[in-house]
N, C-alpha and C positions, 0 to 999 in steps of 0.2 A: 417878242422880247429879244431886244440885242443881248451880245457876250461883251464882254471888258474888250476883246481883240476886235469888236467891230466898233464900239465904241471911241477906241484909240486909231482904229482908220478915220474915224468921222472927226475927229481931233487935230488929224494931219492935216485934211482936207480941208477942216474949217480954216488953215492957217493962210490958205491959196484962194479961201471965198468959195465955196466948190460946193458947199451944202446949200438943201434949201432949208428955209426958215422954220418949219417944223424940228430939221432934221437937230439944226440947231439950239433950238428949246430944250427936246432930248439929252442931247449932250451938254446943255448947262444942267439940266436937275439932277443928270447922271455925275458929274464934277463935285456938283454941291454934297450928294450923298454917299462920295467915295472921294472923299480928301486925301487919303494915302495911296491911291492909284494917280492921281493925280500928279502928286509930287516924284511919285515913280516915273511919271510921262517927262519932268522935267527934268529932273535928274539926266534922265537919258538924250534929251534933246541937249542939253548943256555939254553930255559926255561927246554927242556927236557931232555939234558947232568946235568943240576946241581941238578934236580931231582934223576937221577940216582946216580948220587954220592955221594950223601946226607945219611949219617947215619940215621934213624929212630928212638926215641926212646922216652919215656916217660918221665916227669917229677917227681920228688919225689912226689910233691905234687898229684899225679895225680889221687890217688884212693882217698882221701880224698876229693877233687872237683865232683868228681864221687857222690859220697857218699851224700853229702850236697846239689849237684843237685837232686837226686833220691829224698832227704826226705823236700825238696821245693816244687819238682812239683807231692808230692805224696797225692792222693785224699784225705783227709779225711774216720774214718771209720763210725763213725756218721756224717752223714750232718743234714739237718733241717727234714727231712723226715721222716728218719730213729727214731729222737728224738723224734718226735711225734706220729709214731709207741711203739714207747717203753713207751712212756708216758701214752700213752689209755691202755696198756696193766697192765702198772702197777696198773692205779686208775680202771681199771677192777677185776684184782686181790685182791682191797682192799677190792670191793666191795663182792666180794665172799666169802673171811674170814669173812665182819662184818655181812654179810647174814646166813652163819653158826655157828658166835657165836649168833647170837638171837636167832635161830632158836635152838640149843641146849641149849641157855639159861644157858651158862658158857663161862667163858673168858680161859679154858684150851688149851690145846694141842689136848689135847682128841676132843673139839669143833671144832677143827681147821681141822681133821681128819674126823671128820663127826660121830665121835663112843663115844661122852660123855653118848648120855642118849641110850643107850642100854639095853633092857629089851625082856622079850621072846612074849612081844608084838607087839616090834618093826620090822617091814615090811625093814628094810633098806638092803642093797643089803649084806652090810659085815654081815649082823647078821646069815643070810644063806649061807658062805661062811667057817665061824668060825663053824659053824655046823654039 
């Protein structure tokens, strides 16, 4: 006893002549006794003739829906995270300018650099570098 699925291969086949004539018998008393399987076979075959014959193609609009989808569903490049990384980073930063201008004891460039008060006393790493 066939299954409905070998059935409808013997369906496809008959359409190319491909069955023999038993096979054929078969498959018409099986047709006759399942009309709503049948119309399913059609159905599908119709769904996949106007598939086939269907031109493909894109719409004008279509890179620009592209486009405006990508920059919707595009992550952020700071989130809350990241801003609060960069935030400790920067009042870290402040803290280290206003520790070296005390500690040089001017509000220059020079202080900013670490080389305001430089003298042939000073122990600091660039003074022995410049030397």
């Amino acid at each position: 006893m066939k299954t409905e699925e070998q059935y409808h291969i013997d369906w496809l086949a008959s359409k190319d002549g491909l069955l023999t004539s038993s096979d054929l018998e078969a498959l018409m008393i099986f047709i006759k006794e399942h009309a709503t399987i049948y119309e399913q076979w059609l159905e599908q075959e119709f769904i996949v003739s106007g598939l086939k014959s269907t031109e493909w193609g894109f719409s004008e609009n279509f890179n620009l829906k592209v486009l405006k989808s990508v920059r919707e569903n595009q992550i952020p490049i700071f989130d809350k995270s990241s801003l609060f990384v960069v935030s400790i980073g920067i009042a870290a930063s402040l803290v280290l300018m206003l520790n070296l201008f005390v500690e040089q004891n001017t509000w220059g460039f020079e202080a900013l650099l670490g080389i305001a008060d430089m003298d042939s006393n000073n122990t600091n790493l660039l003074f022995y570098i410049n030397s």
